[in-house]
C-alpha positions as CSV (number, residue, x, y, z in Angstrom):
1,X,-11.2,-4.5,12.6
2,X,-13.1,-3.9,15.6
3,X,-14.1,-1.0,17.8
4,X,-11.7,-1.7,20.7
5,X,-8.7,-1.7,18.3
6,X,-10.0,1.1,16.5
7,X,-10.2,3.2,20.0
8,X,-6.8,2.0,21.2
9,X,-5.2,3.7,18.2
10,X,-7.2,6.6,18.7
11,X,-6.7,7.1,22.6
12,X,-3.0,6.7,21.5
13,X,-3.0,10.0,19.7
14,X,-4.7,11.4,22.0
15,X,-8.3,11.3,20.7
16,X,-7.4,14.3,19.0
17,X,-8.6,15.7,15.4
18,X,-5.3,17.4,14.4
19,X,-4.1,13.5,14.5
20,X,-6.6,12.3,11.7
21,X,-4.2,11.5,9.3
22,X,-2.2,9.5,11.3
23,X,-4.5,7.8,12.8
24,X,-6.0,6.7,9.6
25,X,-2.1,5.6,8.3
26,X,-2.0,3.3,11.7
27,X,-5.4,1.9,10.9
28,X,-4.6,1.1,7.7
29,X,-1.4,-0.3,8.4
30,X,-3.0,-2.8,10.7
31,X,-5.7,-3.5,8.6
32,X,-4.5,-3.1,5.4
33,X,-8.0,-0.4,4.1
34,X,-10.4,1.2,5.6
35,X,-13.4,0.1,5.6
36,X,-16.8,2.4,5.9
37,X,-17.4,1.3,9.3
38,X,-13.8,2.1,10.7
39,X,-14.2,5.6,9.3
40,X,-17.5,5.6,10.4
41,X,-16.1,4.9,13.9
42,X,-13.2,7.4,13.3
43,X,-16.1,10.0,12.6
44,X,-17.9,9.7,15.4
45,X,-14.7,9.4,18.0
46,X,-12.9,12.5,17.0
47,X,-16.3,14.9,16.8
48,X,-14.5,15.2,13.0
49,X,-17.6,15.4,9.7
50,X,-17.1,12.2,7.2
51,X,-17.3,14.6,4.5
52,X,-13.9,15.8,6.0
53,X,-12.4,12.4,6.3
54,X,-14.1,11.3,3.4
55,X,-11.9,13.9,1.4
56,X,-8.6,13.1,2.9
57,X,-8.9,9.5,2.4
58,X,-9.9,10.2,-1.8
59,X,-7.2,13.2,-1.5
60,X,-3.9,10.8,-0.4
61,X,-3.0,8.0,-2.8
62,X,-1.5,5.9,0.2
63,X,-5.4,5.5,1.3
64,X,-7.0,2.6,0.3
65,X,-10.9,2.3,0.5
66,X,-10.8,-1.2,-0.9
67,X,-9.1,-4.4,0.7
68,X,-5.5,-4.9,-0.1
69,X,-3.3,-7.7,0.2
70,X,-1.1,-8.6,2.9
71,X,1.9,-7.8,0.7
72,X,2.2,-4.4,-1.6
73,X,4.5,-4.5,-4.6
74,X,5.5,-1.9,-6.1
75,X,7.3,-1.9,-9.6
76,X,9.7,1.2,-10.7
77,X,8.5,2.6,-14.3
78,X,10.8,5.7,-14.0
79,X,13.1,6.5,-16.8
80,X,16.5,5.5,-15.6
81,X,14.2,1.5,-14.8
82,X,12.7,1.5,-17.5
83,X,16.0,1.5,-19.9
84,X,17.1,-1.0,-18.2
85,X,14.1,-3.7,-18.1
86,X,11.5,-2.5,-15.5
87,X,8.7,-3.3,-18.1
88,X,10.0,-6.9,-18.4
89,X,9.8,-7.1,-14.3
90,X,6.6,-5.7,-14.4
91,X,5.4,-8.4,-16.3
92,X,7.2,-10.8,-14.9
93,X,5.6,-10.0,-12.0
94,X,2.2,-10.2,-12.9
95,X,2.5,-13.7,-14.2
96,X,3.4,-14.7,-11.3
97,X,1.1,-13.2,-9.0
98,X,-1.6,-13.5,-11.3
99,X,-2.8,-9.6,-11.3
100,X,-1.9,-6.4,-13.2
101,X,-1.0,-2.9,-11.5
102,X,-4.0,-1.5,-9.2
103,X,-5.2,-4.8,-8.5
104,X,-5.5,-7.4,-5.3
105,X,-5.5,-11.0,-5.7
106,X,-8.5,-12.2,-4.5
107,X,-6.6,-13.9,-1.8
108,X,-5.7,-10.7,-0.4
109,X,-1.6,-11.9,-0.6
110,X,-0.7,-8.9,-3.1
111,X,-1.4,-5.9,-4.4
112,X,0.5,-4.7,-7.5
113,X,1.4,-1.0,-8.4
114,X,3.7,1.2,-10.5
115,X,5.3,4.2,-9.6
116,X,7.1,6.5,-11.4
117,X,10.2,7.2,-9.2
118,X,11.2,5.6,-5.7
119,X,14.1,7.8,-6.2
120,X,17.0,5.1,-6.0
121,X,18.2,5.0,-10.2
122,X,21.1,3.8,-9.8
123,X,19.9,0.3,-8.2
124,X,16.9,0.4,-11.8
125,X,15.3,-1.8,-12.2
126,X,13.9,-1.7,-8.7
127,X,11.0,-3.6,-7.2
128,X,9.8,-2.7,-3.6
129,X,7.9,-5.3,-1.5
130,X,6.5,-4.1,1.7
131,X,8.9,-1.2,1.7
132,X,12.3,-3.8,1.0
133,X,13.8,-2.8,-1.7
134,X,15.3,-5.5,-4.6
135,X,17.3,-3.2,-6.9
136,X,19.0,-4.1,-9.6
137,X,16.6,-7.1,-9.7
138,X,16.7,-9.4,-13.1
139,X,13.6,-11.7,-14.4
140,X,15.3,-15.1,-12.8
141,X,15.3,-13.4,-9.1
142,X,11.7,-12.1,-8.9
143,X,10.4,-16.1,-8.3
144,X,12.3,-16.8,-5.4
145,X,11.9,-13.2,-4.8
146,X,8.0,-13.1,-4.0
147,X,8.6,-16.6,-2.4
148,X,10.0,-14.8,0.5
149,X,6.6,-12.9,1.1
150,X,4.4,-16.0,1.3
């Protein structure tokens, strides 16, 4: 990502320091991580210590200080999903994209997690790609399913 992006997001807020964390989101959503140099750059246009974003961007899970793929899966484990065949999803899953949860493909097409709860039982098991959810989803869709994200 370079500087001129970087500084268009930031001038969009403002330039101001009460707008870190959003700033940081949009970044990341553009670029998918953030990298030392963007913080770096972050750091040094907001007058704002990289011990401070530093700890913000370890604090918040939805951070990521190491590349992720284009596309983020995300596999229900909660209760009412997993009686009703979230494990066999999950693994589903990663035999077709070829990782396990926490990891990128070293294409950088997916990243795999689990949650514990997306808060939608009644559609278990559920599997969320780029924020779409698939509930209700069985072994024979999930294929065609991850198809759609190529």
């Amino acid at each position: 990502m370079d500087n001129n992006t970087i500084d268009q997001i930031i001038d969009k807020h403002g330039s101001e320091a009460s707008s870190l964390i959003q700033i940081l989101l949009e970044i990341q959503s553009e670029n998918h991580w953030l990298p030392r140099e963007v913080l770096d750059r972050v750091s040094e246009k907001l007058a704002v210590p990289m011990s401070k974003i530093q700890h913000i961007t370890t604090f918040y899970k939805s951070f990521s200080l190491v590349p992720r793929g284009r596309h983020e899966v995300h596999i229900c484990m909660g209760t009412a999903c997993h009686v009703r065949g979230a494990q066999r999803v999950l693994d589903i899953v990663q035999e077709q994209i070829g990782i396990k949860p926490g990891e990128t493909d070293v294409d950088l097409k997916f990243t795999l997690e689990t949650v514990n709860c997306l808060g939608c039982c009644a559609l278990g098991p559920v599997m969320v790609v780029d924020g779409e959810y698939h509930g209700n989803i069985v072994p024979s869709q999930i294929e065609a399913t991850l198809k759609n994200y190529e």
